[in-house]
N, C-alpha and C positions, 0 to 999 in steps of 0.2 A: 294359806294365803299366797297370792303372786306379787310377784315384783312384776315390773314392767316391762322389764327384757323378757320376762318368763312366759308374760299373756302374749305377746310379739309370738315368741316361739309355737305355743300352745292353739293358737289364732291360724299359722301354716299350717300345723300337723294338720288340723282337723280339717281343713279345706282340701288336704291332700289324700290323695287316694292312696298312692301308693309310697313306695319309702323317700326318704330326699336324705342324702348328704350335711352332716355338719358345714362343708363348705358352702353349701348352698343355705343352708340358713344362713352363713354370715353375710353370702352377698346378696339375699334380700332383706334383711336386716338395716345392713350397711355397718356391722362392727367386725371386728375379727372371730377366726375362728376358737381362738381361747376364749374371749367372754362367753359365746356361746355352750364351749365345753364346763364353764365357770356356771354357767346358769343351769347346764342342766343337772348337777350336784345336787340342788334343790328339786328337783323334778317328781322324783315320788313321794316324799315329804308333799309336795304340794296338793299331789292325786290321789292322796288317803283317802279321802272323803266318796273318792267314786271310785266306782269298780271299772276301772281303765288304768291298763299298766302301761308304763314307757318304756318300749324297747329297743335295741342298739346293737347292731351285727358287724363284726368288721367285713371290708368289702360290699355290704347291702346297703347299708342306713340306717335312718332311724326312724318310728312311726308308733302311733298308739293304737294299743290292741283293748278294743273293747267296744260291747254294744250298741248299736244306733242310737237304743234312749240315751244311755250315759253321756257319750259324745255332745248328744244333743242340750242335754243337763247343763253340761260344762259349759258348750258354749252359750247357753243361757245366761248364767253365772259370768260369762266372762264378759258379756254386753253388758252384762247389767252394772258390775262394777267400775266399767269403763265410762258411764253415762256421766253429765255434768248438766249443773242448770244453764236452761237458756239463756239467759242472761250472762253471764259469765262468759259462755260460749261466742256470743254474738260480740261483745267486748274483744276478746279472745283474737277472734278470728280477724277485726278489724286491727289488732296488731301485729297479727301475722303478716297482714296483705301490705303496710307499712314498716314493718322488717323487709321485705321482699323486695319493697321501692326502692328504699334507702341501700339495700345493698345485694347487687345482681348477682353475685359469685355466688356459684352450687355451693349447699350447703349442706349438711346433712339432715336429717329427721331428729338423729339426737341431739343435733345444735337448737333446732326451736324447744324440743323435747324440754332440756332443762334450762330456755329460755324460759320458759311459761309454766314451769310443775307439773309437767303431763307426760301421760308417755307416750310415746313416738307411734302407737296405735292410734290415738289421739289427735296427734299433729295429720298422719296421714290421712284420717277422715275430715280431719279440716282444711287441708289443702285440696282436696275433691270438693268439697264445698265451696270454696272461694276462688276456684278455679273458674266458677262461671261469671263471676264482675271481671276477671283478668280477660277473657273472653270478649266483652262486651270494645275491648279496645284494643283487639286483634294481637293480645299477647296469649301468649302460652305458656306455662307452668310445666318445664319438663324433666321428668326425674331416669338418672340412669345409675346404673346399678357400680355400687363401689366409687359414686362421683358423688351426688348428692342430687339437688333438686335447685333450681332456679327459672328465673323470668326470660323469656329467650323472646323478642320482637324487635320492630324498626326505633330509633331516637323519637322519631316523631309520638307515635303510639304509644311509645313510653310516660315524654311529656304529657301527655293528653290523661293519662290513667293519673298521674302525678296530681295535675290540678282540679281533677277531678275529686278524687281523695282528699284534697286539702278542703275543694268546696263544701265536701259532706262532713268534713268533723272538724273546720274551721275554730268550732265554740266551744270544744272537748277537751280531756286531759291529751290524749290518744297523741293529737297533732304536735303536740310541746317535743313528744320524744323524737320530732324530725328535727329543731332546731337547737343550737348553741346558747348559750346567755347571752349575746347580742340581741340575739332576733328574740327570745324570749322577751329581750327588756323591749324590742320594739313592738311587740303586742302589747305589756302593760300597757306603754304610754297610749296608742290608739284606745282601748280601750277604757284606761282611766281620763282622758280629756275629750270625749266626744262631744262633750260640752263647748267647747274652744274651736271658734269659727276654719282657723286652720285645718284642723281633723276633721273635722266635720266634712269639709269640702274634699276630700280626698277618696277616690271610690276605694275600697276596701276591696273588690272583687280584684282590680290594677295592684294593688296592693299587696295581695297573698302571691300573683305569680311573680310579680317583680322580686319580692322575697324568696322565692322558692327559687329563682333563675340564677339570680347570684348563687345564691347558698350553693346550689350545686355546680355552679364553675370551679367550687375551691381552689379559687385563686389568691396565693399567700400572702401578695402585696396588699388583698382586699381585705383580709384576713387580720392584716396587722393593725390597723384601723383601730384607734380607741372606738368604747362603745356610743360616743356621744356623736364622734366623726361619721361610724358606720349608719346608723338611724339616719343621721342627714344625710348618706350617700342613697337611700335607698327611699325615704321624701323625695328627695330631687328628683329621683328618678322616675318614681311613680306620679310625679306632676306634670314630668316631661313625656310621659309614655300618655295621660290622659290628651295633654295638649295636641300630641300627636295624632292620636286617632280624630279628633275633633279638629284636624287640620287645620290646627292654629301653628303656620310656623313662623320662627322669631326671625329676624333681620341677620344678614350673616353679618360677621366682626370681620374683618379681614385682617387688621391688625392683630385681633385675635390667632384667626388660624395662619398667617406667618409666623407663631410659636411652635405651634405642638408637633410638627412632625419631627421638630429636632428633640425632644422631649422622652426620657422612658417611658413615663405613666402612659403613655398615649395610645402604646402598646397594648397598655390594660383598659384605658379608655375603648379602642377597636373592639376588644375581646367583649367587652360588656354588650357594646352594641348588637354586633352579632348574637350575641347570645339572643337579647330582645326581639331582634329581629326574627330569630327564629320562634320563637314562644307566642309573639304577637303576630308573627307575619305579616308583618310592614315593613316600611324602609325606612331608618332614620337617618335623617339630612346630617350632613358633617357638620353641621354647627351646631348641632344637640350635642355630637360626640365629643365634640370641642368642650362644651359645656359640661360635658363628663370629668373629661380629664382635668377641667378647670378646678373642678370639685376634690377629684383627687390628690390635687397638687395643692391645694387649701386646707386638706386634711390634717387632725394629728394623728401620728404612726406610734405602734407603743415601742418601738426603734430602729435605731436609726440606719440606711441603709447608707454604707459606704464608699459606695463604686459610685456615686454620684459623680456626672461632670461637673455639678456647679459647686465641690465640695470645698475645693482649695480655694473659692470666693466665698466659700461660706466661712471658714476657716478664721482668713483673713478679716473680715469684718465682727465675726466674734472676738479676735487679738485688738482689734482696733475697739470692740466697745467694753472690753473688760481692761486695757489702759487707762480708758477715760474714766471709769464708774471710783476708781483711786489706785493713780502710779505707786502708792506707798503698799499696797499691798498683792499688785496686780499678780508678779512673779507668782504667790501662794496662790491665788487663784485657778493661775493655770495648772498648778500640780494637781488639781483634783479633776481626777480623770471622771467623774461620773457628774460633775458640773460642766463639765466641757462637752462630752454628748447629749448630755441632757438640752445643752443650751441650744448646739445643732439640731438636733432631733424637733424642738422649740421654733428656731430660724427660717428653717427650708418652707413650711408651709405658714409662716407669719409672712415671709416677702409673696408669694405666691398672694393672699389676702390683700394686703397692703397695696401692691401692685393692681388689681382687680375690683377694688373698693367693694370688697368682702368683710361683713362685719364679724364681731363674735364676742360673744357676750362671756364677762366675768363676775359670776354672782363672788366673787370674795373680794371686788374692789374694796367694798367700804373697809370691810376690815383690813388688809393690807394698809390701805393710807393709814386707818386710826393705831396699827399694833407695830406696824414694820416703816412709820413716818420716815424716816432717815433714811434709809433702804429705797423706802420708794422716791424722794427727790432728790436722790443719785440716779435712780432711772430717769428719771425726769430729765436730769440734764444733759443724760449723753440722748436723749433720745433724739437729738437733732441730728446725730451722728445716720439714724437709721433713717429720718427722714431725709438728709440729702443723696443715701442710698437708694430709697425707691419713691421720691421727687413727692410725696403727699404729706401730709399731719400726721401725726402719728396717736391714736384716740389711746385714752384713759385703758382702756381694757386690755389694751397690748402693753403698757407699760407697765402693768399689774402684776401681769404675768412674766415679764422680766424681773419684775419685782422676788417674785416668786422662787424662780430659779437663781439670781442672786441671792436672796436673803439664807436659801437654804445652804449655800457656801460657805459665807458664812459665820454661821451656827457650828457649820461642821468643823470650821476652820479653829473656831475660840474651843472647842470641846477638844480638837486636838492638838492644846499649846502644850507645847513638850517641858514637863519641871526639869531643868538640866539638873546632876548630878555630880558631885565630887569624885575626880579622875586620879586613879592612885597609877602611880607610875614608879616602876622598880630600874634603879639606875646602878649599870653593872660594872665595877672596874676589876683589876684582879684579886686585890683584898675586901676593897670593900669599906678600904679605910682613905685612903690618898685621894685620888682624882675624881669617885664616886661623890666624896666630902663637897669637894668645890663645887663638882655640877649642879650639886641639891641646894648649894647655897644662891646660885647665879638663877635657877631654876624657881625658887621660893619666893625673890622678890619679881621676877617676871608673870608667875601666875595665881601667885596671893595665894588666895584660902579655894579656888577651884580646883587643886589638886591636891591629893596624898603623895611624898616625895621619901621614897626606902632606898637607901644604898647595902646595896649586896656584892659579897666576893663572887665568884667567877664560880666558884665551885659549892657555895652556898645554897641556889635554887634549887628550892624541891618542888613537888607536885603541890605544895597547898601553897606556895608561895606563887606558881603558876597563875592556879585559880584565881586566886585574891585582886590579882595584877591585870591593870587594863591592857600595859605592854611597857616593855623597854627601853630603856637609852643605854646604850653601849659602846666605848671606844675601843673595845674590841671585836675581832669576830667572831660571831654567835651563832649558833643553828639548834635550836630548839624545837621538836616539831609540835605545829599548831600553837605557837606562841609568836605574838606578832611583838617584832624585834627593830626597832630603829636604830642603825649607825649612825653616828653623830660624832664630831670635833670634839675633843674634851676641853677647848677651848669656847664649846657652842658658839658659831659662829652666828651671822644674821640669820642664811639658809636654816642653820639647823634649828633656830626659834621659830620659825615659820611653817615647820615640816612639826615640828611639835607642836604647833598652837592646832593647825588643821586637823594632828592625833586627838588632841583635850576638845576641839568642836565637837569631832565625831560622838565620841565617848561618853560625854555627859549628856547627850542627848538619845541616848538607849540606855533601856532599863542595865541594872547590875546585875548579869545571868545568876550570879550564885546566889545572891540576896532573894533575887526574885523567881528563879528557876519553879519553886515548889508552889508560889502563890500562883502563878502563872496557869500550872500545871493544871490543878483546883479550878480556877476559874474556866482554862479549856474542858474538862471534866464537866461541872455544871452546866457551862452551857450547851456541852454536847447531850445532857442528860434533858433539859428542860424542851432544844429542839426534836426529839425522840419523842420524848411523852405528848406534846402535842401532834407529834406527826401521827404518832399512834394511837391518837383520838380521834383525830380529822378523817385517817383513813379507815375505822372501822366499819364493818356491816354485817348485817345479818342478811340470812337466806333464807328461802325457805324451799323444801324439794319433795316430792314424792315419798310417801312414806316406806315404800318399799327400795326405791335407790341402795346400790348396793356398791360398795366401800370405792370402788374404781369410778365407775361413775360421778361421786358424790366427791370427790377428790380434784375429778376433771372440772366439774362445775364448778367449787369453790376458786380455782386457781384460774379460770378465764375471766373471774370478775375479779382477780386479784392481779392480772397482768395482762398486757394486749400484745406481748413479747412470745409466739409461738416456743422459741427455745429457754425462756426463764420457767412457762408452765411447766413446759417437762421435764427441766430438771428440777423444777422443788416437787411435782409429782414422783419421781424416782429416788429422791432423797427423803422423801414422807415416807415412801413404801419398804423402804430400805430400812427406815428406823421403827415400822410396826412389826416387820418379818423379826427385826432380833427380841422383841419383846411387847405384844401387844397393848395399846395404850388407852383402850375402851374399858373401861369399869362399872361394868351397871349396880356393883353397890351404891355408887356416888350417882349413877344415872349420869354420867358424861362420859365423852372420849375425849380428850386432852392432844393432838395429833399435834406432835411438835419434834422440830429439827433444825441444824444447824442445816442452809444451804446457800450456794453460789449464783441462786436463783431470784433471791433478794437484795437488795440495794439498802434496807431501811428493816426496823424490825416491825411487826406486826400481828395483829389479833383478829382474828373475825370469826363468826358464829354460824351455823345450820343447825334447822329447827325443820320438821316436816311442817307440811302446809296448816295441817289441823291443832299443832303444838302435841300434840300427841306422841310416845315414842314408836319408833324406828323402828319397823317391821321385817327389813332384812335381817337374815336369823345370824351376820355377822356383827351386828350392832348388838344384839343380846339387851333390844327392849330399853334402847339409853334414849335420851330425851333431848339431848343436844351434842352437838360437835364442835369442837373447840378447835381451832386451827391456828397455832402460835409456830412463829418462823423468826429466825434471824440470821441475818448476813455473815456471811465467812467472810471476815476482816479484822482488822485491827483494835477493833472497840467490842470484841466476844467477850471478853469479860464483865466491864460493864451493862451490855444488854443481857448475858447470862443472869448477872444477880437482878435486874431488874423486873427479867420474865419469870426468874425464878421467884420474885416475893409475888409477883402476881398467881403464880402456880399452887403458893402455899396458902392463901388465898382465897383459891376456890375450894380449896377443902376446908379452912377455917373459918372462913367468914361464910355463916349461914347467910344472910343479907342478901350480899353477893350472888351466891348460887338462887335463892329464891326469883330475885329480881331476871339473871339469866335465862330460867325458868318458865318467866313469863313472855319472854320473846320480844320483849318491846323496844328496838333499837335505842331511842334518845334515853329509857332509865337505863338501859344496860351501859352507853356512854357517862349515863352521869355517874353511875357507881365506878364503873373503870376511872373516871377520875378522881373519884376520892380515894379509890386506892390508891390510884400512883402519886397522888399528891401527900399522902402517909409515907411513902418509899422514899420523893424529893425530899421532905422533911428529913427523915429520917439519914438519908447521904448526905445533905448541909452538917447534922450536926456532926456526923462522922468526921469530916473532910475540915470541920471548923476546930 
């Protein structure tokens, strides 16, 4: 049998006549010249079957010796295994030509190669195949040797193949893989409400470029756009681009546009334009663009940017309306720092609205007034504060939503009331008997039952007595290190009641480290273990690749879907390869390879799976016929232990739990995540009760 790199190779010889260089296979190829020397290992093993030897001269090359039928045989044999159905093919190919759109940088053969489970024989006859729709719009598909292969023509011919592309597979899986969850969710909706006279009236042709035009500005500001903001930036836009060609234009504002050139957004408002304009080739009047940025500045942003000029007014009138919502709590308010951007973040495009008689709908009014009553007629009543801010009413759906961001304050606020706690305080004289006495006594009716009150000699304090102790009173001088030590009057004057009443605030309002040190610990534990196990649910995957993929390659794959970080791939690639060299981790008794290591190439721990394409086993003869590949990683950091024993009960696992392994077996991602959760939810259990 061949691998894929092997037919590549075998595919040269036989077209050549005379010898060629290992170097020269790699750089038509396009891999190094070790994989090559790697592959041809396997080379006579693979040419048993015909009477054709492979041979290798230093100084000469290398070339196959033997007769025309053979050769001819072979490559018979080698079309023929290479063939795939039409259908698939045609599939195929149109996601090749949408790889290639989406992103112009040379790439190699082997990149589409274990993009799509084929081998790079494969990719290259279907890059000659779809070279000729790239043709049709004056681009070229040009490949150079040791670079890779990409799209080389004008922006314009570019766009032009772009919306082309999108016209023909508008209706497909195909076209989703060009856009993000935004733009996905704004297909859902066009196509679930075409019912609803507003969609309906919207051309869908204006529709797909105005979405495709953005998308590809990748502009971050536009980017950050909640998904409900971004839908209605690009409605608007597609109403305004119709109106425009059917030169309907609107009345200019002038009021209006004496805003926006002092404005950020306006910047991005211009850019959009242009863009349009290029795409449509039309000219859009500055009062559309106006109209853009009006939009963008009406938006919510999912945060908040802080170089804003109007921030210190924004500021200012958040202080002004979280006074008035109640002085008796306001101070606590403002310590929460994620209520206070949140509220800004809130602010900046509510006045923007407000100011522009811009509506916007809150489907959770009702329930806010019926669940958060109180809440919301406290917004009520400062809301006059924002209406003499920007001179209009201020509608139910903006007070809602103050509501909102209020109430959630809080909530947070009553969840984080602190249970103060009894302050033990060790008071030092030189015996321990005399002047200590008095203090404890002047000390006891001054702070009741909020404190523990210990008199010690000077020479008495040891380490558990340290611990125990929030801090000292001393009328003498003390240096203890990492023991917090207060001088004091042994007469405790006013001052020195006032420097110790601010010690007993502090103190009883933080936990008691020694008391709670270990509960603490447990709890960090837990929930560092419960965010892990989900992380490493959410982020697992299955593969599936060429059945003949050989261990390097199948490695490469795995870890480009595992990181978009060129330098984190290759070092978990070089620390995987580093820990099969000292002991290989393939077992075809068990029919799996378990390929696991600690590396610096991880952030988080992780699982994920390969399976060839047919579920069948693995036909490179280094896999020795295993059925799946196991790829278990963890980060070189501070919590190796805990992720060791966690991977490790997963580990014992796969050899114990038949279940398990069966379910793996059958390749089906969502049962292999369901069992991976019952396992690790058997481990969680099992470390509660440990740690309880």
């Amino acid at each position: 049998m061949f691998t894929p790199r092997l037919r590549q190779i075998l595919l040269i010889l036989l077209k050549t006549e005379k010898t060629t260089s290992i170097r020269r296979l790699a750089e038509q190829i396009g891999v190094s010249k070790r994989t090559i020397q790697r592959e041809l290992e396997y080379m006579d093993g693979a040419l048993r079957p015909y009477s054709i030897v492979f041979q290798s001269k230093t100084g000469t090359g290398v070339w196959l010796d033997g007769s025309k039928e053979e050769k001819e045989r072979l490559l018979a044999d080698l079309k023929e295994m290479d063939s795939v159905d039409t259908a698939d093919k045609s599939q195929r190919r149109k996601r090749l030509i949408l790889e290639m759109l989406k992103d112009r940088t040379a790439k190699k053969l082997y990149y589409y190669s274990m993009m799509f489970g084929v081998s790079e024989a494969t990719i290259s006859s279907d890059m000659d195949a779809i070279e000729k729709w790239f043709e049709r719009f004056h681009l070229q598909i040009l490949r150079k040797q040791g670079y890779g292969v990409s799209v080389e023509g004008s922006e314009k011919d570019y766009r032009r193949a772009m919306r082309s592309f999108i016209d023909q597979n508008m209706d497909t899986e195909i076209i989703r893989d060009f856009y993000e969850d935004k733009e996905n969710s704004l297909f859902q909706l066009i196509n679930k409400k075409n019912e609803n006279t507003m969609y309906r009236i919207l051309d869908k042709n204006i529709l797909k470029r105005v979405l495709t035009c953005i998308v590809r500005m990748k502009n971050s500001n536009i980017s950050c756009l909640t998904e409900d903001s971004y839908i209605g930036l690009i409605l608007h836009i597609t109403i305004a681009i119709n109106r425009i060609l059917k030169q309907e234009i609107i009345e200019e504002n002038e009021a209006l546009l004496s805003q926006i050139k002092k404005d950020e957004e306006y910047k991005d408002a211009c850019s959009i334009s242009r863009a349009l304009e290029a795409e449509f080739e039309i000219e859009i009047p500055l009062i559309e663009t106006a109209y853009i940025w009006l939009h963008l500045k009406g938006a919510k942003r999912q945060y908040v940017k802080e170089n804003s000029s109007e921030q210190d007014q924004l500021i200012a009138l958040v202080n002004e309306l979280i006074d008035a919502y109640d002085p008796n709590i306001a101070y606590l308010l403002k310590q929460d720092d994620e209520f206070i951007r949140g509220l800004l973040a809130h602010m900046e495009p509510t006045l923007i609205r407000l100011k522009n008689g811009m509506n916007i709908a809150n489907p959770l009014l009702d329930q806010i007034k019926q669940d958060y009553a109180v809440i919301y007629q406290k917004c009520q009543s400062i809301a006059g504060i924002l209406q003499n801010y920007v001179g209009c009413e201020i509608p139910d759906a903006e007070i809602g939503f103050l509501a909102i961001h209020f109430g959630a304050a809080i909530v947070r606020m009553e969840n984080q009331q602190e249970q103060k706690r009894k302050v033990w305080i060790g008071v030092v004289c030189a015996s321990g008997i005399g002047i200590s006495r008095l203090m404890c006594t002047k000390l006891a009716k001054v702070f009741r039952d909020r404190v523990e009150i210990t008199p010690y000699g000077k020479e008495n304090i040891t380490p558990f007595i340290e611990k125990k102790t929030d801090f000292f009173l001393s009328s003498l001088p003390m240096e203890l290190e990492g023991v917090d030590i207060l001088e004091v009057s042994p007469l405790l004057l006013e001052e020195d009641i006032d420097a110790i009443e601010a010690k007993v605030s502090y103190y009883e309002r933080i936990p008691k480290v020694k008391q709670e040190e270990v509960f603490t610990r447990q709890l960090e534990q837990v929930n560092y273990l419960a965010v892990q196990i989900k992380r490493i649910l959410k982020e697992m995957f299955c593969m599936k690749v060429d059945p003949y993929i050989g261990f390097e390659e199948l490695l490469v794959a795995m870890t480009e879907k595992l990181t978009n970080y060129p330098q984190r791939r290759y070092q978990i690639q070089e620390d995987v390869t580093a820990r099969e060299h000292m002991a290989t981790q393939v077992f075809p008794e068990l029919e799996f390879a378990l390929l696991h290591t600690k590396t610096k190439g991880m952030v988080n721990p992780s699982i994920s799976f390969c399976f060839t394409k047919t579920l069948e086993p693995f036909r490179d003869p280094y896999f020795k016929e295993i059925r799946v590949v196991i790829l278990m990683l963890m980060p070189e950091d501070e919590h190796v232990k805990m992720n060791s024993d966690m991977l490790g009960f997963l580990t014992s696992s796969l050899v114990e739990d038949e279940h398990l392994m069966d379910t793996i077996f059958r390749g089906q991602e969502g049962e292999i995540r369901s069992e991976l959760s019952r396992c690790l939810k058997a481990y969680f259990n099992q470390f509660l009760e440990q740690t309880s």
